[in-house]
C-alpha positions as CSV (number, residue, x, y, z in Angstrom):
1,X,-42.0,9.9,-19.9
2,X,-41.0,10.8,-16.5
3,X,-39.0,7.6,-16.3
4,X,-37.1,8.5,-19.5
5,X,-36.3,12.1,-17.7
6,X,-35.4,10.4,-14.4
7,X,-32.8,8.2,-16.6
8,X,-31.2,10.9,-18.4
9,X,-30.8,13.0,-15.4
10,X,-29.0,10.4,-13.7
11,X,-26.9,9.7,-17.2
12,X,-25.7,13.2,-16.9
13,X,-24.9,13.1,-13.4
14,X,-23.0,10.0,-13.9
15,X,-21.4,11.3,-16.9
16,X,-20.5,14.8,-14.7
17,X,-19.0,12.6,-11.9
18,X,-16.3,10.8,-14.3
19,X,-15.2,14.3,-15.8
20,X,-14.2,15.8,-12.4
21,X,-11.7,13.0,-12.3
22,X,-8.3,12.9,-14.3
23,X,-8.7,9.1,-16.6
24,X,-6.2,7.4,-19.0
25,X,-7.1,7.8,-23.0
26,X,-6.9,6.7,-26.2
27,X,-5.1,9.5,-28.5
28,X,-4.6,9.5,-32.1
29,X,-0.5,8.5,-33.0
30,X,-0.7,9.7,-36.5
31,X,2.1,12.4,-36.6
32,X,2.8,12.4,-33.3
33,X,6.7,12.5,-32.2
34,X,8.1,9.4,-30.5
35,X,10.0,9.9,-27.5
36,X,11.8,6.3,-25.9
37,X,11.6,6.4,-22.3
38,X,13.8,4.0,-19.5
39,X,14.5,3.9,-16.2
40,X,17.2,2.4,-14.2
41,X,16.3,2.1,-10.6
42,X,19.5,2.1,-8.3
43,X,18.1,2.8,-4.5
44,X,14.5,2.1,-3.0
45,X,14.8,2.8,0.3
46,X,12.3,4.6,3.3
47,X,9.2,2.7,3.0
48,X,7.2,4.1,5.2
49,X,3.7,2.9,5.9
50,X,2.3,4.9,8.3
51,X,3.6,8.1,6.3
52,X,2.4,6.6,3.3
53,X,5.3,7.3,1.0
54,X,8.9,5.5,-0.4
55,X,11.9,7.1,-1.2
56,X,13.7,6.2,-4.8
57,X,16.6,6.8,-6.7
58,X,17.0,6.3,-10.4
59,X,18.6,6.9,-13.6
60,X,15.6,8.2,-16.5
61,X,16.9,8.6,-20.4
62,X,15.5,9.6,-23.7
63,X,16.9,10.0,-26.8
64,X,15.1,12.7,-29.2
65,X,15.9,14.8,-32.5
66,X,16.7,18.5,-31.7
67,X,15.2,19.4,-34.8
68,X,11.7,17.9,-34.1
69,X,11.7,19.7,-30.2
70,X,11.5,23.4,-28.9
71,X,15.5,24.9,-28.9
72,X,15.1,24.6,-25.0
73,X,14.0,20.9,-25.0
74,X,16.3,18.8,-22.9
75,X,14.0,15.8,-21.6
76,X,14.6,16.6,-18.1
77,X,13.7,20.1,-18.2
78,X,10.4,18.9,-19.2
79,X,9.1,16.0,-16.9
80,X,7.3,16.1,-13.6
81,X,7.0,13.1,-11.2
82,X,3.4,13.6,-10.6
83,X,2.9,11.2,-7.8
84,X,6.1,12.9,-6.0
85,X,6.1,14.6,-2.4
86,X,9.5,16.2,-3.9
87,X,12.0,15.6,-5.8
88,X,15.5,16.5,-7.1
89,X,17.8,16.3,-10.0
90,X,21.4,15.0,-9.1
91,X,23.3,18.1,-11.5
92,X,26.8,16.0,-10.9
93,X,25.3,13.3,-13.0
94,X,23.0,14.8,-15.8
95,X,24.3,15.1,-19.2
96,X,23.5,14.6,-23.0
97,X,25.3,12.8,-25.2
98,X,25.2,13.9,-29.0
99,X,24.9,10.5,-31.5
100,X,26.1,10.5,-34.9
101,X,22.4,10.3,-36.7
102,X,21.8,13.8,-35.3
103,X,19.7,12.7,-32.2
104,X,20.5,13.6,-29.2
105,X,20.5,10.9,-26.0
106,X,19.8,12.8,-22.9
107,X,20.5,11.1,-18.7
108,X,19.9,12.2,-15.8
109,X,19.7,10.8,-11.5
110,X,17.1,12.0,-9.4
111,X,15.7,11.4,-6.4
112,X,12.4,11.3,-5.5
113,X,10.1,11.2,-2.2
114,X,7.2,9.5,-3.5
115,X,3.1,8.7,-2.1
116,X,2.3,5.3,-2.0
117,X,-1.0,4.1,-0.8
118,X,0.2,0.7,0.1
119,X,-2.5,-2.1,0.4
120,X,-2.2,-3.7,3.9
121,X,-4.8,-5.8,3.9
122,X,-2.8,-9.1,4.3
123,X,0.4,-7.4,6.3
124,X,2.6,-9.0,7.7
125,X,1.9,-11.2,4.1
126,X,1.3,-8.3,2.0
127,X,2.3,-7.7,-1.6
128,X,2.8,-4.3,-2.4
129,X,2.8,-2.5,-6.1
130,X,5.3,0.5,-6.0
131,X,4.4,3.0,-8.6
132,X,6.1,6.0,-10.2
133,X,4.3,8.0,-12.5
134,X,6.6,10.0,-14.8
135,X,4.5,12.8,-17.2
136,X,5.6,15.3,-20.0
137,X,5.5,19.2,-18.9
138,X,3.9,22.0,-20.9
139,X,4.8,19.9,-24.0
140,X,1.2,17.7,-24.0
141,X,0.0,14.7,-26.1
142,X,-1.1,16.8,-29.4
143,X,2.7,16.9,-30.0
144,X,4.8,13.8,-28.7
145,X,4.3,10.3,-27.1
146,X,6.9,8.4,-24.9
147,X,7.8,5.0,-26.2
148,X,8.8,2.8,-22.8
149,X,12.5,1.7,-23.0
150,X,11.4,-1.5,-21.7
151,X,14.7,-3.6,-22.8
152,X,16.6,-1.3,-20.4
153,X,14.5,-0.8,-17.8
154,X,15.4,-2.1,-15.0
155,X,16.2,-2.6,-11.2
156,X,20.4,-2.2,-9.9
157,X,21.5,-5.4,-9.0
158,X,22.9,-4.0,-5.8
159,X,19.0,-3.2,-4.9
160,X,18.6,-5.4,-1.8
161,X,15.7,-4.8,0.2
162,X,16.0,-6.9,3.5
163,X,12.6,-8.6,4.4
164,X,11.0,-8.4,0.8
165,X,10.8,-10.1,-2.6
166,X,11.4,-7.4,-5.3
167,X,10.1,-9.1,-8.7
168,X,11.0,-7.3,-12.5
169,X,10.0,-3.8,-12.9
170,X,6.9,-2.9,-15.1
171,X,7.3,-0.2,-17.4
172,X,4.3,1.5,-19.6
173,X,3.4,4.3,-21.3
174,X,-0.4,6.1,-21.9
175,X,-1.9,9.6,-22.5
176,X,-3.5,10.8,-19.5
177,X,-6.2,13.3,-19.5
178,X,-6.7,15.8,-16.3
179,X,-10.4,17.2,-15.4
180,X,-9.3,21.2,-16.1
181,X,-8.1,23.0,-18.4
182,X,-5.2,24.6,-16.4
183,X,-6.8,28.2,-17.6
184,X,-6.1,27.5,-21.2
185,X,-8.2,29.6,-23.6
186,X,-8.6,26.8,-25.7
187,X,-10.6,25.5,-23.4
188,X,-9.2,22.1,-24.1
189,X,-8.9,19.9,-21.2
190,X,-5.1,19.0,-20.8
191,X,-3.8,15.4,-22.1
192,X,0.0,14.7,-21.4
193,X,1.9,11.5,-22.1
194,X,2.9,9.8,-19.1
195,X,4.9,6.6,-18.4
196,X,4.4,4.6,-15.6
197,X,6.8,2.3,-13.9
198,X,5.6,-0.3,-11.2
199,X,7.6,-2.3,-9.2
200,X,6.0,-5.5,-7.8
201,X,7.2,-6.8,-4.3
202,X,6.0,-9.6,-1.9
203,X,7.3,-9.5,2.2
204,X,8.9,-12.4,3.4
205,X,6.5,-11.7,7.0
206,X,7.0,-14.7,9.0
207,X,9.4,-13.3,10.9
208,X,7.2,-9.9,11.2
209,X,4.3,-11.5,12.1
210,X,5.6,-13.2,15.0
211,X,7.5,-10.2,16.3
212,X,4.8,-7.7,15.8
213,X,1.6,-9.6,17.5
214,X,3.3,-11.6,20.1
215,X,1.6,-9.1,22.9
216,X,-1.7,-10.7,21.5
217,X,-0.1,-14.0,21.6
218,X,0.9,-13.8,25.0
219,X,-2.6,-12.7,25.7
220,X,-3.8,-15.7,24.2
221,X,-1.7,-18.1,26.4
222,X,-2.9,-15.9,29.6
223,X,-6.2,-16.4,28.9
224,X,-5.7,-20.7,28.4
225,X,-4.8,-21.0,31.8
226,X,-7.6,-19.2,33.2
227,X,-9.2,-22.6,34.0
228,X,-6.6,-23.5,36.0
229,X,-7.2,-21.3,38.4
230,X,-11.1,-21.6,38.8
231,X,-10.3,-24.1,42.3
232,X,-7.5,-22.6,44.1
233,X,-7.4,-18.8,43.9
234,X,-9.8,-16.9,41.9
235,X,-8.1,-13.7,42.7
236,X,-5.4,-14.7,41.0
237,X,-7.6,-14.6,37.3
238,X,-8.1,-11.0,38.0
239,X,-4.7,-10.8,37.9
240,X,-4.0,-12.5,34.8
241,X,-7.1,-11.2,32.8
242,X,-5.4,-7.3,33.6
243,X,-2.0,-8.6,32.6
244,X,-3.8,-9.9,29.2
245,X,-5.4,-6.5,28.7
246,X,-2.5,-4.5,29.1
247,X,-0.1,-6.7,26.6
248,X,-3.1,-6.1,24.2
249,X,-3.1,-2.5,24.8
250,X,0.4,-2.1,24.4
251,X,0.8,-4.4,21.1
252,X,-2.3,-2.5,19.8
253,X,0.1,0.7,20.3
254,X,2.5,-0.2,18.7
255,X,0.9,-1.9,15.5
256,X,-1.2,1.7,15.2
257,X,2.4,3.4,15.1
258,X,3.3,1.2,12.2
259,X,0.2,1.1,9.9
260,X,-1.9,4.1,8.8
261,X,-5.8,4.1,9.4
262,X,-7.1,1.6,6.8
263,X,-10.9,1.6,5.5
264,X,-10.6,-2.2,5.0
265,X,-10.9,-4.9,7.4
266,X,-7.4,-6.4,7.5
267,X,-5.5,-9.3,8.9
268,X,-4.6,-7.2,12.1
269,X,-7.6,-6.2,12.3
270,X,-8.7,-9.7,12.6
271,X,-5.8,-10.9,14.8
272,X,-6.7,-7.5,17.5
273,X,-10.4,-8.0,17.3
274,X,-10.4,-11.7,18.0
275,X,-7.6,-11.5,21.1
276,X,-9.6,-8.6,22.5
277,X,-12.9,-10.8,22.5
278,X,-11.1,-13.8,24.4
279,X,-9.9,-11.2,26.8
280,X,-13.4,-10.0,27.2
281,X,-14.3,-13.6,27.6
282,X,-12.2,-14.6,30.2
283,X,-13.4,-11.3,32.4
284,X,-17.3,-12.5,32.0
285,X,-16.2,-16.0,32.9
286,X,-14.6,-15.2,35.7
287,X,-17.4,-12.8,36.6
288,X,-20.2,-15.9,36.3
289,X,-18.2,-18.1,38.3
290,X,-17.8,-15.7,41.5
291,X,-21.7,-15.7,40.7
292,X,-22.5,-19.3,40.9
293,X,-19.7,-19.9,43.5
294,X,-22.0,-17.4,45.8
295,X,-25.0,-19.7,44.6
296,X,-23.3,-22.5,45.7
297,X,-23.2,-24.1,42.2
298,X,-19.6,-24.7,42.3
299,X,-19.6,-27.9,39.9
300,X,-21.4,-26.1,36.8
301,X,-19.2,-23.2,37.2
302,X,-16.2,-25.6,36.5
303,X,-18.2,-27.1,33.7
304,X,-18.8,-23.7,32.0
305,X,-15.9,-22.6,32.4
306,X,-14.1,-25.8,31.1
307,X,-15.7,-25.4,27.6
308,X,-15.4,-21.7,27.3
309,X,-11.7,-22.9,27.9
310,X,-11.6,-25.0,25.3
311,X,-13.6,-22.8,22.8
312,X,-10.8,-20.3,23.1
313,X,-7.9,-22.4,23.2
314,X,-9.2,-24.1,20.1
315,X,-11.2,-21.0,18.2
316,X,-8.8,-18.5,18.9
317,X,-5.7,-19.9,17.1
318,X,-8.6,-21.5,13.8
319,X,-9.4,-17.9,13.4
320,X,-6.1,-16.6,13.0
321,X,-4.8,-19.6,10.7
322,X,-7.8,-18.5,8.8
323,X,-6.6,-15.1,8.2
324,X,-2.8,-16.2,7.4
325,X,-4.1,-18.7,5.2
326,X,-6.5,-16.4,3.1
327,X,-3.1,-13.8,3.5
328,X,-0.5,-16.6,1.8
329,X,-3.2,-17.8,-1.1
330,X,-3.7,-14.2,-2.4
């Protein structure tokens, strides 16, 4: 009995945690009016990681029968970018053509500045999905449905984005229902048609990922030669271990500039993590042979810090092929 309470408690709770979230739904078609949707996309520019947000620019159509809309129904009077920071309707180049079966074919530019919560796990190898959500204003699901243009839809051939792979856009439509009732007296929780356009790209990052981590690199090759100088001058390796440290400071720096805080463990996580161990490394080596130098056990110093050598000259670089690897098979 108590078990059969305990389970429908935590039914309810479940059921309770889904509804405080907006979801995508099934809605009946039958007499619902079709509205055909398309997109043109002509700029895609300002992608900024650390800010998390793109900046496009894009052509958006319909064509609808007057007689079937409100008097004041114009398509772009009534559509919201939902996913949009801002954005802006170009009024030199927004017009409605009438067509000779009485419909009316309505176009219009905007810009938009747009979040994107880009996945960087596998940067600089990372293929990113770049998503506009376009939804229907006051007018809500009960009433229409937009039909995706998805002959027409598609990217400028002038869209040249240096360093990346832009594939075909992806263009879908689905009711979407929101958590609140915006207030109604209805009581109704609010469903509104929405069409969704993805745009599917891949970075070309070899270049990047030489550019971006050579600091760690550098680090790497500074901690190699370590062994080197293990006879001659062992003040010299304090030397070298600071210069390793600071060229993994300052690449650090700069890769946190470029990428937001992430809550997954990513391939510069792995590349940072691994150069600061070897840099750790090299400073207790050094440490333990000063030690067994003063113990007058000059011969097994060299010996352990021969194969600590070689475990970081060959470990270090495994590791990160590793990581590209599992980056270029995803």
């Amino acid at each position: 009995m108590m078990l059969n309470k305990l389970l429908l408690i935590l039914t309810c709770l479940f059921a309770f945690s889904l509804s405080a979230y907006g979801q995508e739904v099934v809605v009946d078609d039958s007499e619902r009016v079709e509205i055909p949707v398309g997109l043109y996309v002509t700029s895609l520019y300002d992608l900024d990681m650390a800010e998390k947000k793109y900046t496009i620019t894009a052509w958006i159509w319909s064509t609808y029968d007057p007689q079937l809309m409100p008097k004041d129904f114009k398509f772009f009077n009534r559509i919201e970018i939902t996913n949009a920071r801002n954005w802006a309707i170009l009024e030199t180049e927004n017009f409605t053509i009438d067509n000779p079966d009485g419909t009316k074919h309505s176009m219009t530019k905007f810009t938009a500045e747009v979040n994107q919560d880009w996945d960087l796990t596998y940067f600089p190898f990372d293929k990113q999905f770049i998503t506009l959500n376009i939804e229907s204003v006051e007018l809500d699901s009960t009433f229409m449905k937009y039909v995706p243009d998805t002959e027409n839809s598609m990217l400028s051939d002038n869209l040249d984005l240096i360093g990346w792979y832009v594939k075909p856009i992806q263009v879908r439509s689905f009711d979407y229902k929101y958590p609140t009732t915006f207030g109604l007296q209805s009581g109704a929780k609010g469903v509104y048609p929405r069409i969704s356009v993805v745009i599917p790209m891949e970075r070309d990052g070899t270049r990047m990922f030489w550019t971006y981590f050579l600091g760690f690199f550098v680090s790497y090759v500074i901690i190699s030669i370590l062994y080197f100088f293990n006879r001659t001058s062992l003040d010299s390796r304090v030397g070298l271990i600071m210069s390793a440290l600071f060229a993994c400071v300052g690449n650090k720096y700069t890769i946190d500039i470029l990428l937001p805080s992430n809550s997954v463990f990513t391939l510069s996580d792995l590349i940072q993590i691994a150069t600061f161990f070897i840099v750790g490394v090299g400073l207790l080596s050094s440490v333990m042979i000063l030690q067994l130098m003063k113990w007058e056990r000059k011969e097994l110093a060299y010996k352990i810090d021969f194969a600590i050598t070689m475990l970081v000259i060959v470990g270090y670089p495994s590791i990160i092929a590793y990581g590209v690897l599992e980056a270029l098979s995803q």
